[in-house]
C-alpha positions in Angstrom: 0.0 0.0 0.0 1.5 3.0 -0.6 1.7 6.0 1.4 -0.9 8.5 -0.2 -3.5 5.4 -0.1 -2.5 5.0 4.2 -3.1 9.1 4.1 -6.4 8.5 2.3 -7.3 5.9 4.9 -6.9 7.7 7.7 -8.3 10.7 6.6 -11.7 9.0 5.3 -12.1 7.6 8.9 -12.7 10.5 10.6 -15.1 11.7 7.8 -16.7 8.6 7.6 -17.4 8.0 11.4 -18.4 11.6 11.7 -22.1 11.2 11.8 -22.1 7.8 13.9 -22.2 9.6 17.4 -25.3 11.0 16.5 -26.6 7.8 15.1 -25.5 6.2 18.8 -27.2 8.8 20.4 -30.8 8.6 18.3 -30.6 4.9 19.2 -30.3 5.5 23.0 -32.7 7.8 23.8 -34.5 6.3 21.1 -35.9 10.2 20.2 -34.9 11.9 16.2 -34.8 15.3 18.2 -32.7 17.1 15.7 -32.0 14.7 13.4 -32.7 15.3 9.5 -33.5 12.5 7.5 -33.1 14.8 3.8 -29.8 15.2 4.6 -28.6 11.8 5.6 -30.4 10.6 2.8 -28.9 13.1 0.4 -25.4 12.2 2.0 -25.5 8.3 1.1 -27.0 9.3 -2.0 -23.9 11.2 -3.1 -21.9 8.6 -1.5 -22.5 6.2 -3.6 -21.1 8.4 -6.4 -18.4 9.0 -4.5 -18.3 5.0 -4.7 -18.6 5.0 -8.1 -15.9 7.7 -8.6 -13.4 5.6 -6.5 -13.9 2.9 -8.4 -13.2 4.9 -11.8 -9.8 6.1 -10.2 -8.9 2.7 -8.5 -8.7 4.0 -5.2 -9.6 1.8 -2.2 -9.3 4.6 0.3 -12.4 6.2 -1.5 -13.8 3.1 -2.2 -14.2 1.3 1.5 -14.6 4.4 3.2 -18.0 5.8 1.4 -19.7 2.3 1.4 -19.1 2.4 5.1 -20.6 6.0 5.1 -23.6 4.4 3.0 -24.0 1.7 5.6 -23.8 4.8 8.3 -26.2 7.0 6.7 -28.7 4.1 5.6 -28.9 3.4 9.5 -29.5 7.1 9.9 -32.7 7.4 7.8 -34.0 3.7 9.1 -33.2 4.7 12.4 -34.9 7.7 12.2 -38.3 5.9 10.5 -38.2 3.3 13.6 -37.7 6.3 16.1 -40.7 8.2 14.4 -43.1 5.2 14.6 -42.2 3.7 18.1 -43.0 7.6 19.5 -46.1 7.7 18.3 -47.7 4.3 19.1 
């Protein structure tokens, strides 16, 4: 691996493990106060380009990183949707 991929890493782990906190936090108190599902859902939809993009320039850094953040932001919106229906019933 060579040493701009191991940059690319590292950086796309704090970017990609950004919005997890407040996907930990939905889950607990089991509440969306504050949470936007638009914009989680607009996030893994551009994701996936990015996806696509990394996969046009062979990079695995870009690659692994935004189908985690698609996994992340999927949760997001579903956890969201489970949140909104358990509060009201």
């Amino acid at each position: 691996m060579e040493s701009h991929e191991i940059i690319g890493f590292i950086a796309g782990f704090g970017t990609t493990f950004a919005a997890a906190p407040d996907l930990y936090a939905m889950l607990k108190r089991k509440s969306t106060a504050g949470m936007n599902p638009t914009m989680a859902g607009m996030m893994g939809t551009f994701q996936i380009v990015w996806v696509y993009y990394g996969i046009l320039i062979d990079s695995m850094p870009v690659i692994v990183w935004n189908i985690i953040a698609v996994a992340i932001n999927s949760l997001m919106v579903a956890a969201f949707f489970y949140c909104s229906r358990t509060a009201k019933g």
